[in-house]
N, C-alpha and C positions, 0 to 999 in steps of 0.2 A: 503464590498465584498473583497474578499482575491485570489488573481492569485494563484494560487499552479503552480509546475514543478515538474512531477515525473518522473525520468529515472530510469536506471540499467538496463530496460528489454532485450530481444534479447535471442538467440538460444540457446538452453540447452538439453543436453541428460538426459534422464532419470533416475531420480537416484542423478541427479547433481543440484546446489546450484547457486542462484541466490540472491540479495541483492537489492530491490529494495530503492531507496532515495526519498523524497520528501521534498521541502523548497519552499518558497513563493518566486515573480517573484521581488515582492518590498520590502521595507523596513516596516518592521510594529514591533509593540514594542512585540509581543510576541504569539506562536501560543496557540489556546486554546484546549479542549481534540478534541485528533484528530482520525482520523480510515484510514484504508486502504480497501478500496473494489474492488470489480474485476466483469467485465459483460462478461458471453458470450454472441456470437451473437443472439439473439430470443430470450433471456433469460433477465431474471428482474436482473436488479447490486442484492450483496450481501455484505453483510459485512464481513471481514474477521480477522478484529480486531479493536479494539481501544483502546489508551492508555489515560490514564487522564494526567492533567498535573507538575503532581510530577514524573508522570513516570510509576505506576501500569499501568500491560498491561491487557489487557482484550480480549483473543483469544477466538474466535469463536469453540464453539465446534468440529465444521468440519475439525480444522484446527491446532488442539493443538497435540503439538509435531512434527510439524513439520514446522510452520512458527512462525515467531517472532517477535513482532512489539516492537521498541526500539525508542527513542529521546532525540537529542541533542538539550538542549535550550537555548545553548549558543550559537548556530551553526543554533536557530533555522528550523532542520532539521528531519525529521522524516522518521524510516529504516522498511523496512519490509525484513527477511531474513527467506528466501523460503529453504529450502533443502526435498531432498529426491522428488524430484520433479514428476510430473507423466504429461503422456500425458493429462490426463483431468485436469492440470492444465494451459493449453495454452487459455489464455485468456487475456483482456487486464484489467489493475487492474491502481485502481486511488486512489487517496488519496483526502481527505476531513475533515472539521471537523467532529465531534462526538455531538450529528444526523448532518447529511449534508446538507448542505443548495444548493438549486439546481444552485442557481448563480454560484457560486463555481467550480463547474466541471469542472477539465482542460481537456487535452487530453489524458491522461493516458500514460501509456507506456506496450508495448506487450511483452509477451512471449510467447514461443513457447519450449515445449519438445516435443521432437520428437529425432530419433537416426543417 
């Protein structure tokens, strides 16, 4: 089992760029292919990308060209970088491995566009 922490999120206009992070809470010798998802409320989580671990990103259709999942593995840290933001992208989005294992689940971290 793997603690994740994912921050960056918080208030953003639309239109505007957010850069979300995630890294594990412990020490562990390395992360494996990992994904970024995000739940609205009433709504089933989705996937929003995942990367392997050489680094190929693997963007969700819904969401190419304008999010970007990246990692550092020396830093063990993995980026999701959001622009061009929209109100219906106010959700709270988590990171997990690539499929996710339900233990896993941290807390996510929120965003919010709005103006």
């Amino acid at each position: 089992q793997v603690q994740l922490v994912e921050s960056g999120g918080g208030l953003v206009q639309p239109g505007g760029s957010l850069r979300l992070s995630c890294a594990p809470a412990g020490s562990i010798s390395g992360l494996p292919m990992m994904g970024w998802y995000r739940q609205a409320p009433g709504r089933q989580r989705e996937l929003v990308a995942s990367i392997g671990r050489g680094g190929t990103p693997y963007p969700e259709d819904s969401f190419k060209g304008r999010f970007t999942i990246s990692r550092n593995n020396a830093e063990k840290t993995v980026y999701l970088q959001m622009n061009s933001l929209k109100p219906e992208d106010t959700v709270t989005y988590y990171c997990n491995v690539y499929p996710p294992i339900a233990s896993d689940w941290g807390q996510g971290t929120q965003v919010t566009v709005a103006s």
